[in-house]
C-alpha positions in Angstrom: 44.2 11.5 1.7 41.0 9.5 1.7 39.5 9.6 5.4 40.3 6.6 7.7 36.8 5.5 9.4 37.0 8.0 12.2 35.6 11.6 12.9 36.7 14.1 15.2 33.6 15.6 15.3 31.5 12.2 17.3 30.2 13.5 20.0 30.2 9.8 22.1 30.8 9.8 25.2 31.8 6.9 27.8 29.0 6.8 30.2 27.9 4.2 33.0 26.4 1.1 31.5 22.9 1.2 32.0 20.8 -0.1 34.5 19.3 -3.9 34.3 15.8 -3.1 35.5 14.2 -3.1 31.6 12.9 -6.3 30.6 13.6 -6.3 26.9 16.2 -7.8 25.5 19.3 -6.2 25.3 21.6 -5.5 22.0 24.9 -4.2 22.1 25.7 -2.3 18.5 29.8 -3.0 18.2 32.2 -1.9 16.1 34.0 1.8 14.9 32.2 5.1 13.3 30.1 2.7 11.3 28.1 2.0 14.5 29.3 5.3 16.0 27.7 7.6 13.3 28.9 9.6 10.5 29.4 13.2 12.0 26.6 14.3 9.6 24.7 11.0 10.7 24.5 10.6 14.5 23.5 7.4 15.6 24.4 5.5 12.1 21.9 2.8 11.4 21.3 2.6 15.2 18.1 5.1 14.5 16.7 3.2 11.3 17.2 -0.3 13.3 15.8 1.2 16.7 12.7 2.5 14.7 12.0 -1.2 12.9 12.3 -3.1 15.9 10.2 -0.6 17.7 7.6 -0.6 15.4 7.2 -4.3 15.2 6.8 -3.9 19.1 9.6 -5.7 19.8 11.2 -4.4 23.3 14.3 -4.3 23.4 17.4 -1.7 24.8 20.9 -1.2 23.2 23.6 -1.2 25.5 27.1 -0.3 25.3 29.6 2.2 27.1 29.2 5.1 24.9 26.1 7.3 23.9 25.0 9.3 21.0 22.7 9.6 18.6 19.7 12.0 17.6 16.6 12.8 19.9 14.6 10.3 17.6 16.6 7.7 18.9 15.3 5.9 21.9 18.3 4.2 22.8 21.3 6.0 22.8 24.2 3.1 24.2 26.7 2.1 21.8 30.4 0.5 21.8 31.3 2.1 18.0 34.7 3.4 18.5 36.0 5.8 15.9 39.4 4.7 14.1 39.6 1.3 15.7 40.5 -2.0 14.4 39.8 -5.8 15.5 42.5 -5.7 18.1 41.7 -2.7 19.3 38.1 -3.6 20.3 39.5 -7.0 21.2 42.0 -5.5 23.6 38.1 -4.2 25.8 35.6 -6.3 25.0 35.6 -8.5 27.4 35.1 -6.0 29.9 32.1 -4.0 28.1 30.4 -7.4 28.0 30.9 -8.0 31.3 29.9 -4.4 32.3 26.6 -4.7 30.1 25.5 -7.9 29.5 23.9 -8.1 26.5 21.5 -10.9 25.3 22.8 -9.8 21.3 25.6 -8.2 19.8 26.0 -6.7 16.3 29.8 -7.0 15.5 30.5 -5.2 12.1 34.5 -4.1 12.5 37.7 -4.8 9.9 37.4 -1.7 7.8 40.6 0.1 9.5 42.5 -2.9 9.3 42.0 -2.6 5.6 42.1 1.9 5.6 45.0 1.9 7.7 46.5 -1.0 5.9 47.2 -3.3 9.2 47.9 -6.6 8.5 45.6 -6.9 6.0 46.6 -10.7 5.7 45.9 -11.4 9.2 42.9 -9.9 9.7 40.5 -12.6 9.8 42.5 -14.5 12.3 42.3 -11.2 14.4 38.3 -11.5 13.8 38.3 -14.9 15.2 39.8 -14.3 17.8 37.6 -11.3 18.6 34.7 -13.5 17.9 36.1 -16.2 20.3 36.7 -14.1 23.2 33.2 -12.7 22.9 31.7 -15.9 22.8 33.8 -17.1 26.5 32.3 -13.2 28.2 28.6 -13.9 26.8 28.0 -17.5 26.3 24.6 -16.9 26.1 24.6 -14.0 23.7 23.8 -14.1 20.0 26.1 -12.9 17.7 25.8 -11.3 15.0 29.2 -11.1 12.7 28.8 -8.5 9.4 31.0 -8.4 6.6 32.5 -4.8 5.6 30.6 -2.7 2.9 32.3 -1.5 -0.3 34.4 1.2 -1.0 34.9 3.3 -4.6 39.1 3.2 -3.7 40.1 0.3 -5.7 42.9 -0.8 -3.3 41.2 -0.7 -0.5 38.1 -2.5 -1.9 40.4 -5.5 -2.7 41.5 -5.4 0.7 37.7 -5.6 2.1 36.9 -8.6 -0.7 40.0 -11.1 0.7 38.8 -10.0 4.2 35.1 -10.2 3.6 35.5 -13.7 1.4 37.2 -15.2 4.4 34.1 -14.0 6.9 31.5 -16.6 5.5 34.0 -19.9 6.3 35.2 -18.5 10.0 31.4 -18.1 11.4 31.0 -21.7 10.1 33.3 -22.9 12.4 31.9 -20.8 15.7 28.6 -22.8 16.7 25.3 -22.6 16.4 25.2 -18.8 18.0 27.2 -17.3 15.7 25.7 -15.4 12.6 26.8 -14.3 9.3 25.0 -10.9 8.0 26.5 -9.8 4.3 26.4 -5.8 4.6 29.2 -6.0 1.7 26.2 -7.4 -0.9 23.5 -4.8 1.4 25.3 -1.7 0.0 26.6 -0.1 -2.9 29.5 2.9 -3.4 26.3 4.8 -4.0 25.2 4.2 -0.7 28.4 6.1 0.9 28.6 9.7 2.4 32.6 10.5 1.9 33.2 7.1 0.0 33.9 5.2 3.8 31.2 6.1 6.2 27.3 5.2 4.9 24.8 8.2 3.9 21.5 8.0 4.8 20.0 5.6 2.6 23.2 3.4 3.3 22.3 3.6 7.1 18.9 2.3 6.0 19.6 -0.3 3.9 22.0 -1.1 6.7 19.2 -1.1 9.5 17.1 -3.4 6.9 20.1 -6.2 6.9 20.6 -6.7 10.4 16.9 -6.4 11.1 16.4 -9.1 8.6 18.9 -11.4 10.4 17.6 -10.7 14.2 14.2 -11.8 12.5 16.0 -14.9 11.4 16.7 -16.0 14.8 14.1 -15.5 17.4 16.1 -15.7 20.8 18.2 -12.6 19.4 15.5 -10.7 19.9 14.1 -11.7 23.3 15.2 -11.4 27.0 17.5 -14.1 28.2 15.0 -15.6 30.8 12.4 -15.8 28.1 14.9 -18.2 25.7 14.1 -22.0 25.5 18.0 -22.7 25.9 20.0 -20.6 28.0 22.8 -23.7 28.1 26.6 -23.2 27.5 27.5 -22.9 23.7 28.4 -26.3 22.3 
């Protein structure tokens, strides 16, 4: 059996959210192991993108209910849940928003719909509904919507093209706050560890898309007091 996007061996843990005495801005990385980490990658592309954005002296803190990640890592907060599909996040993330307030959120989730074959058909009206509930918790807050990356299985890889090819249309129709990143056309099979879950280099290339898109839009990337419009999403 081909392994659904979970692993046994994540070593995230729920922890308190973290304080709100940093001044940078704060991104909340969302999703399932993808943003989690592959057991043999802690942290996923959260290290790459942390390092980039660091670099470029950009100050900034990811937040989320879970930690984990390597020691290289400077910010260790995540919500990547292991095995969980758009409703599943949908069913709590209202309340990690609440709980951590982010300024931006990087939403890359839809892969275990397709891996676990859950209403395959349905899945982007499951996504916008994800996407509209997030928007009502943090008006303010960019978004950041990704498609899924490939997969070798040819079954499932159909599955992620009708979901993906639906992505582009639905963020369209969000406002001016929602964003469209294409980590389908960022990776390659090539780029996989166990044919689900990225490798290295797929964690890089990976950290280079979303960084990329933050770049695109300058409030993502600042504190919410420093933004020149902090009024409700049209």
């Amino acid at each position: 059996m081909e392994p659904l996007l979970s692993t046994s061996t994540s070593t995230s843990t729920p922890t308190p959210p973290p304080t709100r005495d940093r001044p940078g801005a704060r991104v909340m990385p969302l999703g399932d192991s993808i943003t989690d980490g592959h057991a043999a990658y802690p942290g996923g592309y959260r290290v790459a993108l942390w390092k980039r954005l660091t670099a470029e002296q950009y100050d900034i803190d990811f937040v989320g209910s879970m930690t984990n990640g390597p020691a290289d890592l400077g910010a260790l907060h995540h919500e990547g849940h292991s095995g969980w599909r758009i409703d599943q996040l949908d069913a709590h993330v209202g309340s990690w928003l609440r709980r951590s307030e982010p300024h931006t959120v990087l939403l890359l989730i839809g892969t275990n719909d397709v891996n676990q074959n859950y209403d395959i058909d349905h899945a982007p009206t499951r996504l916008s509904a994800l996407i509209d509930h997030i928007r009502a918790a943090a008006p303010h807050c960019e978004l950041f919507v990704s498609t899924v990356p490939p997969q070798p299985d040819p079954v499932r890889e159909r599955g992620i093209r009708s979901y993906n090819a639906a992505i582009p249309q639905l963020i369209a129709q969000k406002g001016p706050r929602v964003h469209l990143v294409d980590m389908w056309a960022a990776l390659t099979t090539a780029d996989l560890a166990d044919g689900v879950h990225p490798s290295r280099a797929g964690h890089e290339k990976m950290a280079a898309a979303w960084y990329q898109a933050l770049r695109t839009v300058p409030a993502a990337l600042a504190p919410l007091a420093e933004r020149a419009d902090t009024a409700p999403p049209r």
